[in-house]
Backbone as a ProteinNet text record, in pm:
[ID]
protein_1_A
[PRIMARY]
XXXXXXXXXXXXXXXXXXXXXXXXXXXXXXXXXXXXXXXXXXXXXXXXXXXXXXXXXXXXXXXXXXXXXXXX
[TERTIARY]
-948.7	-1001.5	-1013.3	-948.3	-920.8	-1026	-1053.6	-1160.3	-1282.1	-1326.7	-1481	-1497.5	-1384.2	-1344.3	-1413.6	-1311.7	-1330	-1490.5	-1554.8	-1712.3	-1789.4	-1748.3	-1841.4	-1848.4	-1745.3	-1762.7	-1813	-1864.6	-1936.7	-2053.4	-2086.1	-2179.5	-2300.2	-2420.1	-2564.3	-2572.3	-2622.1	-2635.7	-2770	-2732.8	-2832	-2981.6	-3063.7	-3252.9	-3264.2	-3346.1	-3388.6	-3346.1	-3456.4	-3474.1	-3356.5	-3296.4	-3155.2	-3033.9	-3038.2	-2988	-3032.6	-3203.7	-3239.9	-3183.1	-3209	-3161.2	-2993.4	-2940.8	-2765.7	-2779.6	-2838.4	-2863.6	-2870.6	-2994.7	-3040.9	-2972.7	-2901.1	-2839.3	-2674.3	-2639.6	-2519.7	-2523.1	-2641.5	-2673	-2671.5	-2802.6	-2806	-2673.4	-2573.6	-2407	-2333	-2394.8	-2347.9	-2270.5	-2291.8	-2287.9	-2407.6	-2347.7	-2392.9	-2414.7	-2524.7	-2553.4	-2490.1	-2392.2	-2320.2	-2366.6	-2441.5	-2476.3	-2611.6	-2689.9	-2807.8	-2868.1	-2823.4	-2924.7	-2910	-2780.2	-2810.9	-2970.6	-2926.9	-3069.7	-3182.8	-3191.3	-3291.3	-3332.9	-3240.6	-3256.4	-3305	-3257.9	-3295.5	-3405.1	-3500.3	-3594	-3706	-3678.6	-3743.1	-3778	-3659	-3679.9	-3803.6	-3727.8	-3895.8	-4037.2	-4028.5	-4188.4	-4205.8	-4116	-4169.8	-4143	-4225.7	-4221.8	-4118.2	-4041.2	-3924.3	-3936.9	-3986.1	-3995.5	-3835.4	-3786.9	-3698.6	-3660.6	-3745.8	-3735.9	-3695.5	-3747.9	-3713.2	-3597.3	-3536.2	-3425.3	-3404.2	-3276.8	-3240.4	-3263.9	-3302.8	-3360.9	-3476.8	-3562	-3689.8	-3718.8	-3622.5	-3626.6	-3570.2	-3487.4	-3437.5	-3561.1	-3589.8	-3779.9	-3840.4	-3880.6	-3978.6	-3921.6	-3784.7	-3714.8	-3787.8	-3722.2	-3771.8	-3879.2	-3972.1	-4129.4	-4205.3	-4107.3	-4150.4	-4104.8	-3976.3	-3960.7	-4000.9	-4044.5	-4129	-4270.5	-4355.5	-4462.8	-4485.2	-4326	-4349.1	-4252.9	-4264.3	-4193.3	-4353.5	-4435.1	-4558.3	-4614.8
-1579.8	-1681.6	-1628.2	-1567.5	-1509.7	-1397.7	-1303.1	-1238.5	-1323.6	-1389.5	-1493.6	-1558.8	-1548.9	-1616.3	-1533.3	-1432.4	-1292.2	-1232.3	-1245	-1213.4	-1306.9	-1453.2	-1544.9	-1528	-1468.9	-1497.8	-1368.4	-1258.3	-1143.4	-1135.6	-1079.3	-1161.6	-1074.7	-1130.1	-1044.4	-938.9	-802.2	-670.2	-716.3	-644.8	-626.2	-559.6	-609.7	-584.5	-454.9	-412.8	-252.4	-205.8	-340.9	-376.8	-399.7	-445.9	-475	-357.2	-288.4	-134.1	-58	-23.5	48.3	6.4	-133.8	-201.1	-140.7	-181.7	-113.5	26	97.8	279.1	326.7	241.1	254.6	247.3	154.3	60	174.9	147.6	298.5	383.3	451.2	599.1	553	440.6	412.3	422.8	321.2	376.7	479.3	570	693.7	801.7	703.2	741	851.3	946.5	1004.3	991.5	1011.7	993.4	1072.6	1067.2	1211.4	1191	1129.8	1116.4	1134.2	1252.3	1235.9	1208.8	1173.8	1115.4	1013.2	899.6	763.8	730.4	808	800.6	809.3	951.4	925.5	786.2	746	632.7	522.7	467.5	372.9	352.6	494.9	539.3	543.2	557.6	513.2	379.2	287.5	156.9	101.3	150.3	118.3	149.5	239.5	284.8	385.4	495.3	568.5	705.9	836.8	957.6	1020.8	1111.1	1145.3	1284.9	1406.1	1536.5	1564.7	1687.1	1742.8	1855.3	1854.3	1986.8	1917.4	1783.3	1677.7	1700.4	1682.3	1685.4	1550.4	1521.3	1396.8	1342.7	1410.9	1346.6	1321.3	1389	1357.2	1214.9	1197.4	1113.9	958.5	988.4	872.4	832.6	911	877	789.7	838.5	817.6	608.1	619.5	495.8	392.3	474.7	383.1	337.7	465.6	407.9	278.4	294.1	197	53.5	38	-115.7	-147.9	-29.4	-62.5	-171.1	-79.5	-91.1	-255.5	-247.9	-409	-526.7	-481.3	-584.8	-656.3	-517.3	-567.3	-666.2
-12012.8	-11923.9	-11780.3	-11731	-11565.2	-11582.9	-11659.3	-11666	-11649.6	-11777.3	-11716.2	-11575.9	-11525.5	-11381.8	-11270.7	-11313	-11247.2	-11231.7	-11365.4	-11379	-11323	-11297.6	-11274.8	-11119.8	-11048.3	-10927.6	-10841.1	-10942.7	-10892.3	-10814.9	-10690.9	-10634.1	-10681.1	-10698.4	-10743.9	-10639.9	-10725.1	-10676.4	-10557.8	-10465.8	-10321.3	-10349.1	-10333.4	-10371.1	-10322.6	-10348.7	-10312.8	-10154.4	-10111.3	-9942.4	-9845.1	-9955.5	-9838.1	-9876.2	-9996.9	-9992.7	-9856.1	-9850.1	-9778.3	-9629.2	-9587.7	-9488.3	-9437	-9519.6	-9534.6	-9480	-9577.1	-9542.8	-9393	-9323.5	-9211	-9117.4	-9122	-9021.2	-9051.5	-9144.6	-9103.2	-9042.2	-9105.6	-8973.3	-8872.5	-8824.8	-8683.7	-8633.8	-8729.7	-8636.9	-8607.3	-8679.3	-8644.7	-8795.7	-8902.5	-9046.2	-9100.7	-9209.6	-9283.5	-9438.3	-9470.8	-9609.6	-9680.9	-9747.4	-9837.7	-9961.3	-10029	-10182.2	-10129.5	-10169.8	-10167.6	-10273.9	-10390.1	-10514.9	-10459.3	-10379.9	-10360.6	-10282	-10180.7	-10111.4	-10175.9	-10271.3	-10356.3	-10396.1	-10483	-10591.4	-10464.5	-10360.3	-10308.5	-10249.6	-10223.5	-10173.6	-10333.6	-10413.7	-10561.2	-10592.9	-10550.7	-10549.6	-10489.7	-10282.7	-10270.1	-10294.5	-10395.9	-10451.2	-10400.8	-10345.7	-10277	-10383.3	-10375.8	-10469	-10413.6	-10420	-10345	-10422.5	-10377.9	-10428	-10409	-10504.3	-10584.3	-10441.7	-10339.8	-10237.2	-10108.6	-10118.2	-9978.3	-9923.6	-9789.8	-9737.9	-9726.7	-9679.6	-9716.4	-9593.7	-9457.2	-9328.5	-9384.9	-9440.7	-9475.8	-9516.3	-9615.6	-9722	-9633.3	-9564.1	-9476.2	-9349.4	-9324.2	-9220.9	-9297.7	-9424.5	-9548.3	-9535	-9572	-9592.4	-9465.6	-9355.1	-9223.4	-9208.2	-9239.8	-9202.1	-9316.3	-9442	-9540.3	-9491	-9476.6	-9428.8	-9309.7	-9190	-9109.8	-9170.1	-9232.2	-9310.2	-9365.1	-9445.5	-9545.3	-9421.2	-9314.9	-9204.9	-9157.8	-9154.6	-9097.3	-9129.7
[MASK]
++++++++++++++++++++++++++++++++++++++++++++++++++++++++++++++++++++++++

């Protein structure tokens, strides 16, 4: 019973957009991305191609300029 409890009160996983949102907003504080597949993957979400050679600054621009883009 305390388990179904436990599961019911899990809150729904965060949308692509508000991952990327999260991402951004760390660095801006002065955070580093240390998982670069995460970045990958969240940068996939938003639709974006993410080459195998990208740096992970690359890939974090790529991020910015997209929710720039869908803010528009």
């Amino acid at each position: 019973l305390w388990f179904k409890r436990w599961l019911a009160r899990r809150r729904p996983a965060p949308s692509e957009r508000q991952q990327a949102q999260a991402l951004i907003a760390a660095i801006d504080r002065g955070g580093l991305p240390l998982n670069p597949a995460r970045v990958n993957q969240i940068a996939r979400g938003l639709g974006l191609e993410v080459s195998r050679h990208a740096t992970v600054g690359e890939t974090v621009e790529r991020i910015r300029h997209a929710l720039v883009r869908s803010a528009a």
